[in-house]
C-alpha positions in Angstrom: 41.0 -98.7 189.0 42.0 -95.0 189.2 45.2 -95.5 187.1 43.7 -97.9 184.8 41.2 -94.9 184.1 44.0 -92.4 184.1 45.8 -94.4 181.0 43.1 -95.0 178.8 42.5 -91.0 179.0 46.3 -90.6 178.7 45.9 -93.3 175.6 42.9 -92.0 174.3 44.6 -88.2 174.1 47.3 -89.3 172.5 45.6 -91.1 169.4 43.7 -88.1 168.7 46.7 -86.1 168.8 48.0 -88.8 166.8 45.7 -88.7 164.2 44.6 -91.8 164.5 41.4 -91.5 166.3 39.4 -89.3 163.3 40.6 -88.3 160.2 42.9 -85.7 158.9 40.1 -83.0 159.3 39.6 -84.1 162.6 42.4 -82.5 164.3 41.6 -79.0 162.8 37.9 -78.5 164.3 38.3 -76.5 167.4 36.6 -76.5 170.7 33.8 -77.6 172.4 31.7 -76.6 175.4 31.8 -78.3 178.7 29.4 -77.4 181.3 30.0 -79.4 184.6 27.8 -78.3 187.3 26.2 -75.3 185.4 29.9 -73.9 184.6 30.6 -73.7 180.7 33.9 -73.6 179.6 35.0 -73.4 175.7 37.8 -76.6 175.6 40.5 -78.1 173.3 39.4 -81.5 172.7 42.4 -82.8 174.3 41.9 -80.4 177.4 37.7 -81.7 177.4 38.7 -85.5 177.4 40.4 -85.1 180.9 38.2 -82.8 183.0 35.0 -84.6 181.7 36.7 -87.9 182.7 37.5 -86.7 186.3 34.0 -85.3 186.4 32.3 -88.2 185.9 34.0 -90.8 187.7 31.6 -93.5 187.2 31.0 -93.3 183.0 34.1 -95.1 180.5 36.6 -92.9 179.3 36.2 -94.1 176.1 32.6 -93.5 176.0 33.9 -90.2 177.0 36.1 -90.1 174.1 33.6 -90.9 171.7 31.0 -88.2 172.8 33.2 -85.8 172.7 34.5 -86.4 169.3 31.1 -87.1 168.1 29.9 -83.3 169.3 33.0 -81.5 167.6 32.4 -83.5 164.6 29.4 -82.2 164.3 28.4 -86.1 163.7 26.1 -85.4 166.9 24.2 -82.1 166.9 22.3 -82.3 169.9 24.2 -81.7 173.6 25.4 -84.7 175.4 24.2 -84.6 179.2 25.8 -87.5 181.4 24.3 -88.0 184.9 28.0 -88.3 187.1 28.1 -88.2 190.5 29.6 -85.5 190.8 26.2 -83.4 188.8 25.4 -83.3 185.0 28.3 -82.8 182.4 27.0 -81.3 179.3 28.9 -81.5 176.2 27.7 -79.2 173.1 29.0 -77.4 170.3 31.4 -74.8 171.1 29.6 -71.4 169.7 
């Protein structure tokens, strides 16, 4: 299960730095923030897919993937909490 999990991450980075996971405008947004257990850290997209993947064990990578794409967007305004078992993992717009 772990290494199914660790290639879609590995898949989902690379089509985002591909280009073909957004469009062209896509790959020149910059950061978001990722808070996992009330520790905020300003991330690279491709460096927030990873750590909010091994944070939360029990939610998709690809759900993952989408979140965090939505928030640097800007497509979804509002923070994204999910409930891991490891604590909450907050994704927002980096400031």
């Amino acid at each position: 299960m772990q290494s199914k999990r660790l290639m879609a991450v590995f898949f989902a980075v690379a089509l985002f730095i591909a280009g073909i996971a957004g469009p062209a405008s896509a790959q020149q947004f910059g950061l978001v923030n990722v808070d996992v257990n009330n520790v905020a850290n300003n991330l690279k997209i491709g460096a927030a897919i990873p750590v909010v993947v091994n944070a939360c064990p029990n939610i998709s990578a690809n759900l993952v993937v989408a979140a965090i794409l939505a928030v640097a967007r800007g497509e979804q305004e509002e923070p994204i909490t999910f409930t891991c078992t490891n604590g909450p993992v907050t994704i927002s717009q980096a400031q």
